[in-house]
C-alpha positions as CSV (number, residue, x, y, z in Angstrom):
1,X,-6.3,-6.9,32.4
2,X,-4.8,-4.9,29.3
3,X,-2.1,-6.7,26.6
4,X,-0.8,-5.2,24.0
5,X,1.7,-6.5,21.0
6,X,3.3,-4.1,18.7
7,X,5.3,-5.2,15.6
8,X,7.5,-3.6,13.7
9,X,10.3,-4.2,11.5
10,X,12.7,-2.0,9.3
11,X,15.5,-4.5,9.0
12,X,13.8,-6.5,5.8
13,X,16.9,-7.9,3.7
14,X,15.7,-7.0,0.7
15,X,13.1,-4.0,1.1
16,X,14.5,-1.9,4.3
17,X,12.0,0.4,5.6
18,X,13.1,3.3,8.3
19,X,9.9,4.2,10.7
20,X,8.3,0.7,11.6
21,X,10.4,0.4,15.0
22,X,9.9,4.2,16.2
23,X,6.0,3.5,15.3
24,X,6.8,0.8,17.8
25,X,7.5,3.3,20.3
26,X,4.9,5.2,20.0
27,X,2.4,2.9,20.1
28,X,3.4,0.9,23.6
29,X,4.2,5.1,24.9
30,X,0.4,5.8,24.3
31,X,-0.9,2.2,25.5
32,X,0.9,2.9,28.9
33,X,0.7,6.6,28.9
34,X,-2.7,7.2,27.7
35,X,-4.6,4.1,28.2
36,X,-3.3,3.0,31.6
37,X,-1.5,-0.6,30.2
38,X,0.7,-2.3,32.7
39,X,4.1,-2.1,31.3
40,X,4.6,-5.4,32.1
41,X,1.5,-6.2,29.6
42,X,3.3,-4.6,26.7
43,X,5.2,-6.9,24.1
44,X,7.6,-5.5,21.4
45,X,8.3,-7.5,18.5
46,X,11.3,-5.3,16.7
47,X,13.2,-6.1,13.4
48,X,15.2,-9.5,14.0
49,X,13.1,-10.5,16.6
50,X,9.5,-10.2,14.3
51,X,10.0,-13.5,12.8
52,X,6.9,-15.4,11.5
53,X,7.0,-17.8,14.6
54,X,7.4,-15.1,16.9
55,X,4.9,-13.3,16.3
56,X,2.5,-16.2,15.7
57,X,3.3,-17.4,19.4
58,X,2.7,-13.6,20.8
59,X,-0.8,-13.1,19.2
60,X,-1.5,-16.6,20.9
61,X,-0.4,-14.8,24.0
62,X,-2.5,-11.4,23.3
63,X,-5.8,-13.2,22.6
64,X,-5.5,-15.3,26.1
65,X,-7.7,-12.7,27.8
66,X,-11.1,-12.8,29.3
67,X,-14.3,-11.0,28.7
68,X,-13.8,-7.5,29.8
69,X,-10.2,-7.2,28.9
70,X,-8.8,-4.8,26.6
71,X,-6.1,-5.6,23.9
72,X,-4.3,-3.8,21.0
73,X,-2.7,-5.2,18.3
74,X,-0.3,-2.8,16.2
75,X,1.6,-4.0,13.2
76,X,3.8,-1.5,11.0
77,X,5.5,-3.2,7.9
78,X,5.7,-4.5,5.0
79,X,2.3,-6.2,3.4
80,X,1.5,-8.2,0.5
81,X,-1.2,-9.6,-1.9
82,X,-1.3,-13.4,-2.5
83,X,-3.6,-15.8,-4.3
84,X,-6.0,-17.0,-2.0
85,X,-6.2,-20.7,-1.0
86,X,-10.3,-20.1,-0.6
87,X,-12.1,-19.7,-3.7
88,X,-15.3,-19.2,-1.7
89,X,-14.0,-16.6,0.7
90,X,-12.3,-13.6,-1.7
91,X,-15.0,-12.0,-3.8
92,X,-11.2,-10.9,-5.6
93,X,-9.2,-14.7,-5.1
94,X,-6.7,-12.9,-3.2
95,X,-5.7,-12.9,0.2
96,X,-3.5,-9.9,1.9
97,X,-1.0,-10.8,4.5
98,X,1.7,-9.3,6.4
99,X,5.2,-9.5,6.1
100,X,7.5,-10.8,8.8
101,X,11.5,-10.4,8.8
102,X,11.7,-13.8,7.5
103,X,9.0,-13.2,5.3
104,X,9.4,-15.1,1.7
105,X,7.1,-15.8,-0.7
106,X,6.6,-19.2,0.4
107,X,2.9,-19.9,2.7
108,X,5.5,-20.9,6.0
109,X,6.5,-17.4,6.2
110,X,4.1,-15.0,5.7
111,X,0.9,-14.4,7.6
112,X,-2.4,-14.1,5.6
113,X,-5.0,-12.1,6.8
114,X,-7.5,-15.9,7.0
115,X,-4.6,-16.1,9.8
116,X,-4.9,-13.5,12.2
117,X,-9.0,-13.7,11.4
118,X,-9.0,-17.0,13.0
119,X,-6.9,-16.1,15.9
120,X,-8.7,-13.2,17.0
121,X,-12.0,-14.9,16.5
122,X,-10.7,-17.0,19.5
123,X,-11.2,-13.7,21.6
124,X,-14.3,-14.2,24.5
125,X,-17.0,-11.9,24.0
126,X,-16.7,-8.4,24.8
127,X,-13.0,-8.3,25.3
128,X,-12.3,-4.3,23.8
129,X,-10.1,-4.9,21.0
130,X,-8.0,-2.8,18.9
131,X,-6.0,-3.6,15.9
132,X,-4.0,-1.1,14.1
133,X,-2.0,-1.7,10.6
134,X,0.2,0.2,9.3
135,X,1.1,-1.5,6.0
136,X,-0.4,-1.4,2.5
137,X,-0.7,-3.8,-0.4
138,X,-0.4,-0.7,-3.5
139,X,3.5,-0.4,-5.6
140,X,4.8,2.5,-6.1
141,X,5.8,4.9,-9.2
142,X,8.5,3.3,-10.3
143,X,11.1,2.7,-14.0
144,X,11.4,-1.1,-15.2
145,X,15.6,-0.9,-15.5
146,X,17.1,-3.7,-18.6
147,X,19.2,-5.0,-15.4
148,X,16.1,-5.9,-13.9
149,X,15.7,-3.3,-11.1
150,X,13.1,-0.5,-10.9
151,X,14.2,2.8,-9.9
152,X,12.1,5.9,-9.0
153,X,12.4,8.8,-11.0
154,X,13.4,11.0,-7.8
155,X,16.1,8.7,-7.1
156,X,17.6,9.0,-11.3
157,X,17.3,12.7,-10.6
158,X,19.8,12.6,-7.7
159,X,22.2,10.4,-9.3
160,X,22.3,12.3,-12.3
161,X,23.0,9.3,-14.4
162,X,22.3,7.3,-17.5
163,X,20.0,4.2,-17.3
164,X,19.0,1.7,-19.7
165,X,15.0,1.5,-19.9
166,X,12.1,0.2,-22.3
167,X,11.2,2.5,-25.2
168,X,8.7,0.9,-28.1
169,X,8.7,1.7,-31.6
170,X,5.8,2.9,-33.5
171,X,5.2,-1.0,-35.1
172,X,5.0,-2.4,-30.9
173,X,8.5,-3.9,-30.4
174,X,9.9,-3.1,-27.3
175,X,13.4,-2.1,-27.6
176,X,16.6,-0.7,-25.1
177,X,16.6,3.0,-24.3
178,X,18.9,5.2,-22.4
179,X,17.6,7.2,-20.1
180,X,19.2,10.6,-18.5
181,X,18.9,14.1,-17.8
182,X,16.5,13.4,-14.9
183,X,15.4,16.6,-13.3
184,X,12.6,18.0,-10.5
185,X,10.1,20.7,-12.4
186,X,9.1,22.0,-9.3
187,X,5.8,21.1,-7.4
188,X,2.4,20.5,-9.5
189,X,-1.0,19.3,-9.2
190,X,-1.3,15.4,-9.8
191,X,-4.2,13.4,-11.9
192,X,-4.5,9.7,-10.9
193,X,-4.9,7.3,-14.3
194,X,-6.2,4.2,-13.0
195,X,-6.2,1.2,-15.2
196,X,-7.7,-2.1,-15.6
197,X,-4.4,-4.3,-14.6
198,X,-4.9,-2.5,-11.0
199,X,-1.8,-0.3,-11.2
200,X,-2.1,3.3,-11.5
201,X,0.3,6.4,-12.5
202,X,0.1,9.6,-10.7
203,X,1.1,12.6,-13.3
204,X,0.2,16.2,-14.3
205,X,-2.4,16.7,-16.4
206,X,-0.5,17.6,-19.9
207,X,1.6,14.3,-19.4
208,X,1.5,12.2,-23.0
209,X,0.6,8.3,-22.6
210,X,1.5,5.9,-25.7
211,X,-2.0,4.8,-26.8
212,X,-2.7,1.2,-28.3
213,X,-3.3,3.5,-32.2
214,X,0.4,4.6,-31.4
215,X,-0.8,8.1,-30.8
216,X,-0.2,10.2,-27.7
217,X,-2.6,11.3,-25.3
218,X,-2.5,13.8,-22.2
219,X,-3.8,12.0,-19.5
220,X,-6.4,14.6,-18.6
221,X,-7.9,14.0,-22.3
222,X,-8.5,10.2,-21.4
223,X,-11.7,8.7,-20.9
224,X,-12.1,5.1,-19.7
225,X,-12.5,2.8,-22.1
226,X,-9.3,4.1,-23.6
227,X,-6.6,1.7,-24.3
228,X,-3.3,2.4,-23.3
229,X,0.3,0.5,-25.1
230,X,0.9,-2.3,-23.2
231,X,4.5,-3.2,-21.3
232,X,4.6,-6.0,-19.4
233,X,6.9,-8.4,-17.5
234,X,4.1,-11.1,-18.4
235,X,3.5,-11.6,-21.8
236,X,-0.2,-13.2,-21.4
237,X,-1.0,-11.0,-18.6
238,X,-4.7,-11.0,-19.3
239,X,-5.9,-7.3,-19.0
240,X,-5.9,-5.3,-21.6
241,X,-4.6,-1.8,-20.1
242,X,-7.5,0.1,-20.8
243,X,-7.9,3.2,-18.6
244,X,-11.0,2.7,-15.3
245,X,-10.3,6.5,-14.2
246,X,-8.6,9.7,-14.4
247,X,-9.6,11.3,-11.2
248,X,-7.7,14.7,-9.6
249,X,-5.6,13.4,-6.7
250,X,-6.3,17.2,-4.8
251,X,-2.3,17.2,-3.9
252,X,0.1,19.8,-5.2
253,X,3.9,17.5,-5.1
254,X,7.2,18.0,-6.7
255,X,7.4,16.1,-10.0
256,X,10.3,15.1,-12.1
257,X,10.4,14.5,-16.0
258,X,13.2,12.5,-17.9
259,X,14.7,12.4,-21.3
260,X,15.0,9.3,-23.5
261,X,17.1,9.3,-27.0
262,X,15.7,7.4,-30.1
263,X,12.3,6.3,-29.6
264,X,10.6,9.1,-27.1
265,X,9.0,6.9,-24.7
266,X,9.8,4.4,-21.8
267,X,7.8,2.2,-19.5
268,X,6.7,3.0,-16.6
269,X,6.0,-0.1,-13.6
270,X,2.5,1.1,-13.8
271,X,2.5,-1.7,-17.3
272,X,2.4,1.3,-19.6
273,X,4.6,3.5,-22.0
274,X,4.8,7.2,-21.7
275,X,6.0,10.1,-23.6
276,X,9.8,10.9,-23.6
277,X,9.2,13.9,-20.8
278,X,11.4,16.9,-22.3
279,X,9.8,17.9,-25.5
280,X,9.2,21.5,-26.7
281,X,8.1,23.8,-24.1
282,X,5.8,21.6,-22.6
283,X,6.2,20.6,-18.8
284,X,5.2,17.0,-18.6
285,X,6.3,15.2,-15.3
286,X,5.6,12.2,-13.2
287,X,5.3,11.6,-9.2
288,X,8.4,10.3,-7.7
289,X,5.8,9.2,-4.8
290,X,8.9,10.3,-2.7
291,X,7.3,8.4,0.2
292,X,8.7,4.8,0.6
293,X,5.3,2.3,0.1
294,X,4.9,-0.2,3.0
295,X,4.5,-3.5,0.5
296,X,6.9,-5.4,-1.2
297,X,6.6,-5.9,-5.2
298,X,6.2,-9.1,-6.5
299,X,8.4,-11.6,-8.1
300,X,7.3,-12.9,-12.0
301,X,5.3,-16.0,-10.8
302,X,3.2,-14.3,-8.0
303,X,2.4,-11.8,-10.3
304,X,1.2,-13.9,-12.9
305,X,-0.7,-16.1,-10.1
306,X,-2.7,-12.8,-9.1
307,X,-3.5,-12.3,-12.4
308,X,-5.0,-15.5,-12.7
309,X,-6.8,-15.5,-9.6
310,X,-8.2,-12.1,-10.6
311,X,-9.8,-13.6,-14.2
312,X,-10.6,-16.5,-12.5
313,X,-12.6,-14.2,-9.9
314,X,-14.0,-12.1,-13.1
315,X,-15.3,-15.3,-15.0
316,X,-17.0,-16.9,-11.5
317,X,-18.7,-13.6,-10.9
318,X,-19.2,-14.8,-7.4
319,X,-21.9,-12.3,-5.0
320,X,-20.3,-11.9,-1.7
321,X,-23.6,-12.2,-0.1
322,X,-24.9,-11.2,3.3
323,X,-22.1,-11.2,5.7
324,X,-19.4,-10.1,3.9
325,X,-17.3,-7.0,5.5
326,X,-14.2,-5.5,5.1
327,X,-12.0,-6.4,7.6
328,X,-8.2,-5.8,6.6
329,X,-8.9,-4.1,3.4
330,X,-10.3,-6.9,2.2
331,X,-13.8,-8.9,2.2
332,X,-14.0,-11.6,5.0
333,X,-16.9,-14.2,5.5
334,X,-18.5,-15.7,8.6
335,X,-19.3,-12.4,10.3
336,X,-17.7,-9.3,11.9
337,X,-14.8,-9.4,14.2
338,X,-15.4,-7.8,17.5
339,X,-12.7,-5.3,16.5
340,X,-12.4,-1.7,16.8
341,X,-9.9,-2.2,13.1
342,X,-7.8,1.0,11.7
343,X,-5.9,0.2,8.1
344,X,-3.5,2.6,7.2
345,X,-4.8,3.0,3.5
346,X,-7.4,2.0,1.1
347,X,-6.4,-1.1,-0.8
348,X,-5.8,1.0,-3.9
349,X,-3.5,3.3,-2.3
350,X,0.0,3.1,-0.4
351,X,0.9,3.5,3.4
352,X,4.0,5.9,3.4
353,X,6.4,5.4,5.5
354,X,8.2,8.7,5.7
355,X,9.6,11.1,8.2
356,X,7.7,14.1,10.4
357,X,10.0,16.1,12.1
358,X,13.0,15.0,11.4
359,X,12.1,11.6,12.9
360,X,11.2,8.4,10.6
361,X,7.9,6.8,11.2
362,X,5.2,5.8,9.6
363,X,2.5,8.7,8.6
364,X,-0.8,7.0,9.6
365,X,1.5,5.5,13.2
366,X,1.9,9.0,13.3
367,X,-1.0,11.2,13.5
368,X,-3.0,8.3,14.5
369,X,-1.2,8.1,17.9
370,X,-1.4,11.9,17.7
371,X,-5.0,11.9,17.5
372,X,-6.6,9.2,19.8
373,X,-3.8,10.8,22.7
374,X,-4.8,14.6,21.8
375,X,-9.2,14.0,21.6
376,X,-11.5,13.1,24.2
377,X,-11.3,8.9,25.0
378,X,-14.9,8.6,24.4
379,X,-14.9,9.8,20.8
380,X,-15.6,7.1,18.8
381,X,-13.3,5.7,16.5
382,X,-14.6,6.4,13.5
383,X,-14.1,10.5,14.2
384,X,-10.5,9.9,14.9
385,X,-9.7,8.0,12.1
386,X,-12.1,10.4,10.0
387,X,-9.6,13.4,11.8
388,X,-6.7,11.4,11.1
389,X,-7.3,11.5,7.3
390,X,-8.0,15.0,7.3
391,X,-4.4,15.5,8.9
392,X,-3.0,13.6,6.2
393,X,-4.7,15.1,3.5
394,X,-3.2,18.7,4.7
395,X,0.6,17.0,4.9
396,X,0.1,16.1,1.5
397,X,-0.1,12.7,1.8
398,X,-2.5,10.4,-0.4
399,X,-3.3,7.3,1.7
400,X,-7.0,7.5,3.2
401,X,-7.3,5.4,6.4
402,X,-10.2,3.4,7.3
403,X,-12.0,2.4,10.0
404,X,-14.1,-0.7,10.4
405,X,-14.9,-3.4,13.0
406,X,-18.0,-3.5,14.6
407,X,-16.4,-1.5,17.4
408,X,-15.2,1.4,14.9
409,X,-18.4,3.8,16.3
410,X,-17.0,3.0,20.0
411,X,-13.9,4.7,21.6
412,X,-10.8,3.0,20.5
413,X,-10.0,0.3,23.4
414,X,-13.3,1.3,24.8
């Protein structure tokens, strides 16, 4: 016997999405097309219909197989990070889960990945098992707005309006700014700043940050250690923005730069202030990260509770020990799934959901179907998500998929 369950949903109230139900699509298309599933065998979970309860009962329905069977489990969405509720199971203290429709911050309606763990380790031995997501835990590029809204800098240059932002004066006080004249500077090559709160900012390599002295740095000048000014929607968040990395990203994109009056500078949702971007006749500009991310950003108090659980995780210095793998992006416990597992991106990095051909779907849906349906079946896994990348890369897109499981060196489903 062959199931399959595929969830997807664009109609979140608050964070729409546009490819999730044609990934849908193409997934139960290439399950009955390719790999010979009984239509009858396929369940859709779309939009309205994903609720947490629904798709709770259907992957009790998909793991009621026996040894021998093959299932596939595709979810394209939204995904989150949480504090965990198992100190002695997250070498981090967090937990990732996926977002229903219904989804809310509150435990009743979301699904941690402890969750779906537990169910699929109900599976009987070798049933062939294939679990594909298409969501990412990673925010976006992004302007903190006084109103309260973030905004991406592709979006101001559109509008062609004024904004009110956060600028900082040279003694640390964070003042109002207004922000306009928002404009593309054409397509350059991108550095990645990481820094130590997690969050990174993808810019060009002239691009001034506002350093802890008050000076200005380019960002390919930085070295880690480095202290960048700190901006902050939690006022005893405990890092200290100091720069981890400045690596090159390898992608050529279209950037954008912005003016601010008065001070020179404005935040930026990566916790950071940066220069004021027209200035002379140098070309400073940020990504827009045009791509909509597949994760929802966090409200104040779940914020501040990752934070905690991340120096709580950095005092304990806990050792994962032996059997500790990475199962959805994150370290698990207990042993390895009997999963041939695909994630759409590192944990570090975003899932886009975007369009290809004039069609909305979701980029790793995309030239993952495109790939197990165009190689041999008996290539192993671990090839077609290593192709799948390499497809990517070429589109210009920045997520890196992974594959893991112990199936990932076995053809998918086989």
């Amino acid at each position: 016997m062959e199931k399959a369950l595929s969830v997807g949903i664009n109609a979140y109230p608050q964070c729409p999405l546009s490819g999730c139900v044609n990934d849908v699509a193409n997934v139960a298309n290439m399950a009955v097309q390719h790999f010979q599933f009984d239509n009858a065998n396929v369940r859709l979970l779309v939009d309205r219909n994903a609720t947490t309860r629904n798709i709770l009962e259907a992957l009790q329905w998909l793991v009621d197989v026996q040894p021998g069977d093959r299932c596939l489990f595709h979810f394209s969405g939204h995904g989150v990070q949480v504090p965990t509720k198992d100190w002695k199971q997250e070498i981090d203290g967090l937990d990732e889960a996926i977002a229903p429709v219904d989804f809310t911050w509150e435990d009743d309606y979301l699904i941690r990945d402890k969750q779906l763990y537990k169910i699929f380790r109900g599976l009987p031995n070798d049933v062939r098992f294939g679990w594909i997501s298409d969501s990412c835990l990673a925010g976006n590029t992004l302007i903190p707005l006084l109103d309260g809204t973030e905004k991406p800098i592709s979006l101001m240059a559109q509008e062609k309006g004024s904004y009110w932002v956060y600028s900082t004066k040279s003694d640390g006080q964070v003042v109002p700014g207004k922000a306009h004249s928002a404009r593309s500077t054409g397509n350059k090559r991108l550095l990645r700043v990481g820094l130590d709160n997690g969050e990174t900012l993808e810019c060009t390599e002239d691009h001034l940050l506002l350093m802890r002295d008050g000076t200005y740095r380019a960002a390919g000048t930085l070295m880690p250690g480095e202290k960048a000014r700190k901006y902050s929607s939690v006022s005893a968040e405990p890092n200290n923005h100091q720069v981890v990395f400045v690596e090159d990203t390898g992608r050529v994109e279209p950037v954008y730069d912005l003016t601010v009056d008065d001070h020179h500078n404005f935040a930026v949702s990566a916790g950071i202030f940066v220069h004021n971007c027209h200035s002379g006749d140098l070309t400073r500009a940020m990504s827009p990260n045009v791509e909509n991310a597949r994760t929802i950003r966090s409200p104040l108090d779940v914020v501040w509770d990752v934070q905690v659980a991340k120096k709580r995780f950095q005092c304990v210095g806990m050792s994962p020990g032996n059997n500790v793998i990475d199962v959805h992006g994150k370290c698990v416990l207990n042993g390895m799934l009997d999963v041939g597992f695909v994630a759409g991106c590192r944990s570090d990095q975003t899932s886009a959901d975007t369009v290809v051909n004039g069609v909305p779907c979701g980029a790793l849906t995309y030239y993952l179907v495109r790939n197990l349906t165009k190689m041999p079946k008996e290539t192993p896994l671990a090839q077609v998500v290593e192709a799948t990348g390499q497809e990517l890369a070429t589109n210009g897109y920045s997520q890196r998929p992974q594959a893991e499981g112990q199936r990932k060196d076995r053809p998918f489903l086989g």
